[in-house]
N, C-alpha and C positions, 0 to 999 in steps of 0.2 A: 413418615417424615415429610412425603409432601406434600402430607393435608396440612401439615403445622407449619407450613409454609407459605400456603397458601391463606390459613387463618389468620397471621402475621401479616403478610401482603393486605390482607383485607383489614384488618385492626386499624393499619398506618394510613390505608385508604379514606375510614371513615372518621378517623380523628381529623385528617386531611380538611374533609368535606365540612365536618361541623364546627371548623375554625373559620373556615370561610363564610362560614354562614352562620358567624355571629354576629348581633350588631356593634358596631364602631363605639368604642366611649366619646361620653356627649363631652367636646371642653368645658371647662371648669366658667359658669357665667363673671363677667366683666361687675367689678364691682361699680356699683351705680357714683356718679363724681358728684362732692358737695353741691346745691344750688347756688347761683350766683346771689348775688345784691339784689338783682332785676328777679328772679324766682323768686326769693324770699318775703318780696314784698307782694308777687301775684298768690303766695301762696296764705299772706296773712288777707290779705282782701276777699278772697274765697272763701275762706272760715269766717270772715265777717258777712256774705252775704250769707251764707249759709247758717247760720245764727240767725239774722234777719228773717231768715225765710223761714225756720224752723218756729220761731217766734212768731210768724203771720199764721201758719198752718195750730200751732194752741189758740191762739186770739179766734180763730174760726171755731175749734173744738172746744171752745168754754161757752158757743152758743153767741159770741159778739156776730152785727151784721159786717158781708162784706166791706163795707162804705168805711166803717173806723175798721177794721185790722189793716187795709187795704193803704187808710193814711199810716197808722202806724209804720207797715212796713215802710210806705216812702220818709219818713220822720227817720228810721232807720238807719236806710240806705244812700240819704243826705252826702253827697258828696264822695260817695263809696264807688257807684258804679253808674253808669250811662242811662240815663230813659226812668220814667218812673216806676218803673216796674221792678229796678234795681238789678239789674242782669239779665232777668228773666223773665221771657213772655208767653202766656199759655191760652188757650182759648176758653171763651168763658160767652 
C-alpha cells in the first residue's frame, strides 16, 4: 500500500514538473493594417523601379553595352526616383 502511494505521489509530482516546463503558447500574431494612400503609392513606385531595373539587368544580358542600357534605364526611371541611377547606386 505504500509503494502505491508513493508511485502516486510521484505520478502527480512529474506531471507537476512537466507542465511547468512546457513552453507558453505563442499569441495569435496581430493581423497586418491596410496601407495607407502614402504606402500605396511608395509601394507602386518600387515595383516600378524594380521593373526599371530588372529591364537594365536583360538589356546587359542580351549583350547591349553599358552606355545604352544605362540611358535606358534613366529614360525609365524619368521622374520615378531621385539621382540618375533611379534609386539605386552600385559600384562599377
Amino acid at each position: 500500500m505504500k509503494s502505491i502511494v508513493v508511485l502516486a505521489v510521484s505520478a502527480t509530482l512529474s506531471v507537476g514538473v512537466l507542465a511547468q516546463s512546457a513552453p507558453a503558447a505563442k499569441p495569435a500574431p496581430k493581423a497586418a493594417a491596410a496601407p495607407d494612400e502614402h504606402a500605396k503609392k511608395d509601394i507602386t513606385r518600387h515595383r516600378a523601379m524594380a521593373a526599371a531595373h530588372e529591364a537594365a539587368a536583360k538589356c546587359l544580358e542580351a549583350g547591349k553595352d553599358e552606355e545604352t542600357c544605362q540611358k535606358e534605364l534613366q529614360a525609365a526611371c524619368k521622374g520615378l526616383a531621385i539621382g540618375k541611377y533611379c534609386g539605386m547606386r552600385h559600384e562599377h
